[in-house]
N, C-alpha and C positions, 0 to 999 in steps of 0.2 A: 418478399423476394427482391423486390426493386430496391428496400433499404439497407438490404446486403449487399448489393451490385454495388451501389453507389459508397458503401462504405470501405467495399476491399479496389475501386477505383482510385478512390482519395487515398486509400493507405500506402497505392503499389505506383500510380501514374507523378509524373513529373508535376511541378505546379505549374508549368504553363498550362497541363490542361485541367489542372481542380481547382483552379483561381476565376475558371471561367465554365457559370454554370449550365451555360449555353451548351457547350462540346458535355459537358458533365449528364446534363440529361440525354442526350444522342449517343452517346457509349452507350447509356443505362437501356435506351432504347432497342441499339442495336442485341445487345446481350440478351434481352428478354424476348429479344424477335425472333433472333435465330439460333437461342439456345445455345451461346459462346462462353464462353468461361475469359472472367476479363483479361488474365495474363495473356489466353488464346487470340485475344483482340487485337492486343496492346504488341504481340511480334508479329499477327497480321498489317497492322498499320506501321512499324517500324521498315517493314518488309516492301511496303507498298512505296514509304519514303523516302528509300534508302537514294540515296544518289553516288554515283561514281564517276572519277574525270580523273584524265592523266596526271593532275597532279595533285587531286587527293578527294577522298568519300567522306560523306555526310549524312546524316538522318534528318529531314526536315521533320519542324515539328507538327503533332497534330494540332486540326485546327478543322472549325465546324465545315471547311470545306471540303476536306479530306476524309470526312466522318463519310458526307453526303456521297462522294463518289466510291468509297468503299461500298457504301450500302446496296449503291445503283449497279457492282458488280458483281455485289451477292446475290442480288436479287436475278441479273441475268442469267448466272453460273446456272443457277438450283431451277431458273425457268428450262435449260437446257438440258439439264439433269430429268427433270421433267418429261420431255419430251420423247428422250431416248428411251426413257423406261414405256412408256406410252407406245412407239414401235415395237419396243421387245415383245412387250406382254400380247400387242396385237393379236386377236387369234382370227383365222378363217371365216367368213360367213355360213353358217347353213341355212335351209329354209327349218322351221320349228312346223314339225308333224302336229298340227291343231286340223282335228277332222270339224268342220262347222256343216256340213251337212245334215248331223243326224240330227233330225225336228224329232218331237212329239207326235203321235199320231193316236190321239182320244176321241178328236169330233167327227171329222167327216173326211171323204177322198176327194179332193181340191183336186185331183185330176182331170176329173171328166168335167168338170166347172170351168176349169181354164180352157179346156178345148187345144192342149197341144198338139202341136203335128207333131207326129210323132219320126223322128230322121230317118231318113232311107239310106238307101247305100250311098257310099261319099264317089262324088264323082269330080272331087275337086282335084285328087292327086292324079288320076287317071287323064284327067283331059292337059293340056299345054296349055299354062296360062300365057294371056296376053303381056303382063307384065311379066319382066327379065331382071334376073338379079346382074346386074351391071359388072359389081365388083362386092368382095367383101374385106374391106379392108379395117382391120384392127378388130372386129368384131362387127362393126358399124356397115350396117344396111343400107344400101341403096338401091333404089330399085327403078327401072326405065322402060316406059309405053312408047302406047303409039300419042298421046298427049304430050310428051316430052318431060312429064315428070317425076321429077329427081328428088328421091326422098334419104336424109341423112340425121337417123337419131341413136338412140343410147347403142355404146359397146354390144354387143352382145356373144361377146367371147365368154369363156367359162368362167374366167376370175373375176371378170367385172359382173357378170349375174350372180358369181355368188356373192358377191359383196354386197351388192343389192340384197339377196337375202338374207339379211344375218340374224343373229339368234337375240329375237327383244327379248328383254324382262333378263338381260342380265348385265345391268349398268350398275358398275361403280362409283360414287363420289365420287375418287379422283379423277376417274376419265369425264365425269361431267362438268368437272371444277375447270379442270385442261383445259378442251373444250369450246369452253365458256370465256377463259381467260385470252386463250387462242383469237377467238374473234375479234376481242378487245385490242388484245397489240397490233393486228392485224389492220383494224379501222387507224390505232395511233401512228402508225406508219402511212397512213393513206394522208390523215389531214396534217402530219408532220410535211412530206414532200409538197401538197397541195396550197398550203397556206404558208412554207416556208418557214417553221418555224423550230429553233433549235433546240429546245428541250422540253418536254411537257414535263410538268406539274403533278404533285400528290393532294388530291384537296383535301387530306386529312391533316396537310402539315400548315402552320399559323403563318401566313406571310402579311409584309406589308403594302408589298407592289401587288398590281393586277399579274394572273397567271394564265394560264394555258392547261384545262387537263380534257383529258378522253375516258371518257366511263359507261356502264351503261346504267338506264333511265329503272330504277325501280320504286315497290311501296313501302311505307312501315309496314312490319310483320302486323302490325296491334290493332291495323285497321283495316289491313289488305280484305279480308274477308266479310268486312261489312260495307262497304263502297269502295266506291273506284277511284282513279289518281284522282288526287286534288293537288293544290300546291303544301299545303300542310303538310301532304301526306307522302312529299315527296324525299326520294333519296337519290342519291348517286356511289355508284361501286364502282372500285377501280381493278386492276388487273393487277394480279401478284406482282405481276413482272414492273408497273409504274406506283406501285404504292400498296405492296405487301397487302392486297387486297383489301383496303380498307373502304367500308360503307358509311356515308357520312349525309345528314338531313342537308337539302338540296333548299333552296330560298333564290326564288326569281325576282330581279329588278322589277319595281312596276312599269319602269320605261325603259325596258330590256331593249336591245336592238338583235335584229336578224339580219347577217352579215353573210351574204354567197346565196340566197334562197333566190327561187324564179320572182321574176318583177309582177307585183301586183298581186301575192301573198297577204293575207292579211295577216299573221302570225306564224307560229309555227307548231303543228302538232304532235304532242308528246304522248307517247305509254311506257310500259312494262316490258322492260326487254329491249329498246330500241337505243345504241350504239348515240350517244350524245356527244360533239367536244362544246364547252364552255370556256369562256374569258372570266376572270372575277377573283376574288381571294377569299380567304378563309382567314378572318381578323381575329379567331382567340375565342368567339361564340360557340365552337360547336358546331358548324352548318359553314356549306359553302355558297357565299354570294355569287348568284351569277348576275352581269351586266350584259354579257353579250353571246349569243349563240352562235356559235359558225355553221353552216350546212354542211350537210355531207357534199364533197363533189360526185353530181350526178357521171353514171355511166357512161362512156365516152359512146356513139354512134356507130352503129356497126355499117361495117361495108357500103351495105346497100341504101343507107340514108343518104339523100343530097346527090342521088346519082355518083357514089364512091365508086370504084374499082379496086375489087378484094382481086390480088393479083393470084392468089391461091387458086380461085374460081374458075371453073370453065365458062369461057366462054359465050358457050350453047345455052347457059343457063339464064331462065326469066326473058328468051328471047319472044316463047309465046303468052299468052295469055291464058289463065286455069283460074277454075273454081273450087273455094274451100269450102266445105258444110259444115258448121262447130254446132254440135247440141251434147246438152249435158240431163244426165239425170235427176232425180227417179224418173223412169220414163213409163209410169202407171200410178192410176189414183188412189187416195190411203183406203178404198172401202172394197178394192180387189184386185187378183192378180191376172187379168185377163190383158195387160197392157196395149189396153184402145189406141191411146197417145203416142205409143208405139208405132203402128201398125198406119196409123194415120200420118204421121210421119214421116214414115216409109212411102207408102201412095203418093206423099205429095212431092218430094228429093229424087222419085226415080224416074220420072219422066226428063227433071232439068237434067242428071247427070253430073253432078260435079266431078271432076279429078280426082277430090280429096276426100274425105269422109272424116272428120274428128268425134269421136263418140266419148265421152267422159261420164264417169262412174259418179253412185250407183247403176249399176242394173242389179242387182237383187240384193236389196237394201235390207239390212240386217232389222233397219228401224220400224222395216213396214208392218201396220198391224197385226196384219193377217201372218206374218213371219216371225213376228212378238210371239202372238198368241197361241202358235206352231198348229194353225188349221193348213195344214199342206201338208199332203204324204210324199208328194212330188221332191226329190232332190233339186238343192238350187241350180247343181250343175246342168241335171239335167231341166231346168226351165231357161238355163242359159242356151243352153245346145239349142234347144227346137225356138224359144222366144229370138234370139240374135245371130247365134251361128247359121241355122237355118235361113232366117230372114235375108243374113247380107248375104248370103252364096246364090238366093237367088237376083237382090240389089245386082251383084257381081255381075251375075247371066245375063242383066237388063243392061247394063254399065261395066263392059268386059274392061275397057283403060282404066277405072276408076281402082283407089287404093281405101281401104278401112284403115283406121287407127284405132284402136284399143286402149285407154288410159284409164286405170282401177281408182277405187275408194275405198277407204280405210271401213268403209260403212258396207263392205261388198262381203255376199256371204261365201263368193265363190274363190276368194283369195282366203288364203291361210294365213295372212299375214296381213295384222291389224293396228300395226305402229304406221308413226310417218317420219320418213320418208319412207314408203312401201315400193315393193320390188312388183315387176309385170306381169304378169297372166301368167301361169304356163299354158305351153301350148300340147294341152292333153284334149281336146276337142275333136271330134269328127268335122274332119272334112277340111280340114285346116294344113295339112302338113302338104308342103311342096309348095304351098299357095304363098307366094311373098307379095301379093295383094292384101292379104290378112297381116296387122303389124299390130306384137303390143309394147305397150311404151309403158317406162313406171309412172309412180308419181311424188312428186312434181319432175317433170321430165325440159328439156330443150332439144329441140330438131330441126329441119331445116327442110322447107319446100322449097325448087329450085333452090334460087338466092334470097329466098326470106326467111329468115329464121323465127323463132315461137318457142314462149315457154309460157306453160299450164301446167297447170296443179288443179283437182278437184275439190279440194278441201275450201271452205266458205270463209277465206281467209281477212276477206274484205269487212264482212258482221263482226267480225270478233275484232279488228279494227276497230271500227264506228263504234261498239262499243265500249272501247280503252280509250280510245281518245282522249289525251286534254288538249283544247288551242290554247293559246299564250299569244296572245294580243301584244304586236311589237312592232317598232318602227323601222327599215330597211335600210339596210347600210351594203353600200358596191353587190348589189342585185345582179343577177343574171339575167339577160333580153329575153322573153318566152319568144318559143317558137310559133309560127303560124297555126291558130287553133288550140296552143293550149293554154286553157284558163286554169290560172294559180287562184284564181278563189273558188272552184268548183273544187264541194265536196269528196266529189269519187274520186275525181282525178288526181287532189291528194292523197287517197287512200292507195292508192296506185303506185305515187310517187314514194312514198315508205317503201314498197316492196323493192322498186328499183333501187332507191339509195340506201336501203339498207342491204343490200347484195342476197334478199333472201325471198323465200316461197311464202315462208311464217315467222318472222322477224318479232314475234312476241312472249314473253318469258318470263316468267310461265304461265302458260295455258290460264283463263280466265276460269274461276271455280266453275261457276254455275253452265257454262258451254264444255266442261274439259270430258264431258260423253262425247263430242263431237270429232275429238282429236286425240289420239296417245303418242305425246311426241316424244320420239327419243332421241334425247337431247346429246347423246356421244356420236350421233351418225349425223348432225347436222349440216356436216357437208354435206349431204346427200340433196339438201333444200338449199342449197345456194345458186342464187341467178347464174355466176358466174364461175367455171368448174376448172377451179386449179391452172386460173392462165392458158387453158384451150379456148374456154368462149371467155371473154373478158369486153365486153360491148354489150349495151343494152340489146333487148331484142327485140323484132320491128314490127310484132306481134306479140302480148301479151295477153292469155285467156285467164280469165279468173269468174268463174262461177259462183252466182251468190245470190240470195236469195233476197238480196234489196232489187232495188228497180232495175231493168234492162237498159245499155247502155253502150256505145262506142264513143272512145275517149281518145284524144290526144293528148300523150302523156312525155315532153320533150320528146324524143325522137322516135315513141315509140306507139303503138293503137291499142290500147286497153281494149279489151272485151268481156262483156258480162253477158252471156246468153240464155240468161235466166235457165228453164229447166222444159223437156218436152212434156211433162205431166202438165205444165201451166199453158201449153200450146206455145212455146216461144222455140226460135233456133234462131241460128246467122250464117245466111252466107255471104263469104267474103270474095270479093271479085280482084284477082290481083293481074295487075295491066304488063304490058310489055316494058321491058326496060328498055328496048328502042324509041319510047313513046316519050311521056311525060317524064323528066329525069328526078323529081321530087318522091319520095318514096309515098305519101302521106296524098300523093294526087294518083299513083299507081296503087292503093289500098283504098278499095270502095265496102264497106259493111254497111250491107241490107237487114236491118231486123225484120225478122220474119213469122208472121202468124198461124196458126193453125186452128181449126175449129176441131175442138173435143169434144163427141158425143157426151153428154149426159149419162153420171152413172146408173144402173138400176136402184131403187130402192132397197135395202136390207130389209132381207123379210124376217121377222122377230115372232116369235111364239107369244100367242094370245097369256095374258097374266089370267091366275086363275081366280 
């Protein structure tokens, strides 16, 4: 095919441009790229060259530079064309009817085992709560005690929940290619403004000067499945829109330098999926040299860091002083469903009282043996109802200011809906309607207590991290000053900093084989996992919870508090102590996290049937 392009080129084009084999293969290119029929080229570029002056028109000639900016307008047109079609076709969310309730029921009645209470009459709608719903403005919940706390998270109008729920398992390539590409133009406009620079680079095309390109970080196909990134096994893909999507073997300098990263990094760590720009050329090898790394530029600081005034804000808000309780699931051990760790947890939170209550998912964890093996006649729902609805309407009665949050897991049998980003509870529970102390949030979600805001996700984003990782050992060039407390050589707290500077909840792509039970991402709702939501929240947030099954932890992560609250099954939780804003004006001396213990009885023995 190419040596027909090039032969009805030579036959039909001028010899300025078939005397010069340079332009001669960039026609042949363009014609094979985008399916042009060469005369169709040849009065596109006439067309694009035409010049006219009062006192007379001209056709400049073609010339490899005019090839190149021809190309870069096809490529934006068709990116565009793209897009609209991708609104067109948009269709509604619904929730997708998956009943996961109905277990097996062959061994035995786990009911009378678990010892549930079983719910009485709800006395939550009938009584006047202490909290008030303030206002409802856009959908968006706020709610006001007599503690003074002001809670502001997801929409919850009807279009933005259904949108939340939308119908998985029916993605297209193209909406995933989009997407995907999306993101990518998206970061090249970021580090275009950020670093100033005036045009990025295709690293598939052969230059001789050092270049500039934006791509994202992936493997060979031919090894992906048998280990993890190496440098061998590295690639880079670029985005329709900067380089007709091409994928090209990625080669790291040995004395690569890291250019904009926090001071006192020792490298910089790379995976699958994570949004890269590079300095370097592509000499004619095959592979793109890279010599230098640029960082993503971090989050800019929201409001409330450094003692800001968000002029938005009331006033009134973070004038007092409140406590947050953040504990995450499974909150029961793998050998029963009787949720000790629960229960014990509960005992120990209700005497202090917090303000806040954060509870993150599982509570009835799809994983659990016992719920594997379907020995429960008991519906999950209802072990939800009597195990946690029950539980907090009593917490409630003991802690009338206090507020519950609600935030699911993909792993939860009580949701119908097993992709991520996952849509929020309904609220089809006893005892729950009227009560806007009860709040479910999705996941990964961002909200705002008084004036601090927080974003969590349930999902073990951090493990599957650690284990993508590659570091790239590199020398520092115009570093950034870390802030008080955070360490750029501590492990976690880079793992942290990827979520932040990659603008995402799960910024890896795709899913790691051997972990992809843990996670079904769908990758066309990816906005739905982005830190920062269409230029409404556009600031890092000044609380970060991430759940995970590495070691417990409170981090400073540039202007924001990592948390890792391990799980109540393992007796860990956090409460967070957040100070007056009349006080200490540093946001990071106003955010005190206590890890906190708990002693888990011992489970009973599993009694097993004598062998014969």
């Amino acid at each position: 095919m190419d040596s027909k392009l090039r032969k009805l080129i030579e036959a039909t084009y001028p010899e300025s441009v078939t005397s010069d084999e340079a332009v001669v293969n960039e026609c042949v290119s363009i014609c094979s790229t985008y399916n042009l029929d060469p005369s169709d080229l040849q009065y596109k570029l006439e067309a694009m060259n035409y010049k006219a002056t009062n006192t007379r028109t001209e056709i400049l000639p073609i010339t490899l530079e005019t090839l190149r900016t021809f190309r870069t307008q096809l490529q934006r047109g068709l990116a565009n064309e793209s897009m609209k079609r991708a609104q067109l076709k948009a269709r509604p969310g619904a929730t997708a009817s998956v009943d996961r309730s109905r277990l097996p029921s062959q061994l035995m009645n786990q009911a009378r085992a678990m010892d549930i209470d079983r719910p009485g009459p709800s006395s939550a709608s009938s009584s006047s709560s202490p909290m008030q719903v303030k206002k409802e403005a856009a959908g968006i919940t706020l709610s006001l005690g007599p503690t003074h706390v002001l809670f502001e998270g997801a929409k919850m109008d009807s279009e933005s929940r259904k949108a939340r729920a939308y119908r998985y398992m029916y993605e297209k390539i193209s909406e995933r290619s989009e997407v995907l590409d999306q993101i990518i133009d998206d970061f090249a406009e970021l580090i275009r403004d950020h670093y100033d620079i005036s045009e990025l680079a295709d690293p598939s095309s052969t230059t001789e000067e050092e270049v500039t390109v934006v791509g994202r970080i992936a493997q060979d196909p031919d090894v992906m499945a048998r280990s993890k990134l190496t440098e061998s096994s590295m690639v880079i893909e670029s985005s329709r829109m900067l380089s007709s999507g091409a994928r090209v073997p990625l080669r790291l300098d040995p004395a690569i330098q890291v250019k904009g990263a926090v001071q006192g990094s020792r490298g910089y760590g790379l995976f699958p999926g994570q949004i890269v720009a590079l300095q370097g050329k592509n000499g004619g090898g095959g592979y793109f040299y890279a010599t230098t790394i640029l960082a993503i530029p971090p989050l800019k600081p929201s409001p409330t860091s450094d003692g800001l005034i968000d002029p938005k804000a009331d006033p009134e808000l973070g004038t007092k002083t409140s406590t947050v309780c953040i504990a995450c699931g499974p909150y029961t051990s793998d050998t029963d469903l009787l949720y000790k760790p629960w229960r014990v947890f509960l005992d120990d939170i209700t005497p202090k009282k917090p303000n806040v209550l954060i509870l993150l998912g599982p509570f009835i964890d799809a994983a659990h043996p016992r719920i594997k093996n379907g020995e429960s006649e008991t519906s999950p729902q209802s072990i939800f109802q009597a195990r946690f609805i029950n539980s907090i309407r009593k917490f409630l009665n003991a802690s009338p200011s206090s507020i519950v949050i609600f935030i699911p897991s993909i792993r939860d049998m009580i949701s119908d809906h097993c992709s991520f980003p996952q849509p929020e509870f309904e609220r089809t529970f006893d005892g729950i309607a009227g009560d806007s102390r009860i709040i479910f949030q999705p996941n990964p979600c961002r909200f705002k207590i008084n004036d601090i805001s927080f974003g969590a996700t349930s999902v073990d984003v951090l493990f599957h991290l650690r284990k993508e990782e590659y570091l790239k050992v590199g020398s520092q060039l115009q570093p950034i000053p870390a802030r008080e407390g955070d360490l750029a050589s501590d492990p976690m707290s880079n793992l942290c900093r990827h979520l932040l500077d990659q603008r995402s909840f799960y910024p890896i792509f795709p899913v790691p084989e051997e972990l992809s039970h843990e996670i079904n991402l769908d990758v066309s709702h990816l906005d739905g996992a982005r830190i920062i939501d269409d230029g409404e929240i556009d600031y890092a947030p000044d609380v970060l919870i991430v759940p995970s099954r590495l070691r417990k932890f409170d981090k400073v992560v540039s202007t924001t508090l990592a948390i890792n609250p391990s799980s109540v099954s393992k007796g860990s939780y956090v409460l967070l102590n957040i100070g007056s804003k009349s006080g200490p004006t540093n946001l990071r001396e106003r955010l005190k996290a206590e890890l906190q213990s708990i002693e888990i009885p011992a489970a009973a023995p599993v009694k097993t049937e004598p062998s014969a």
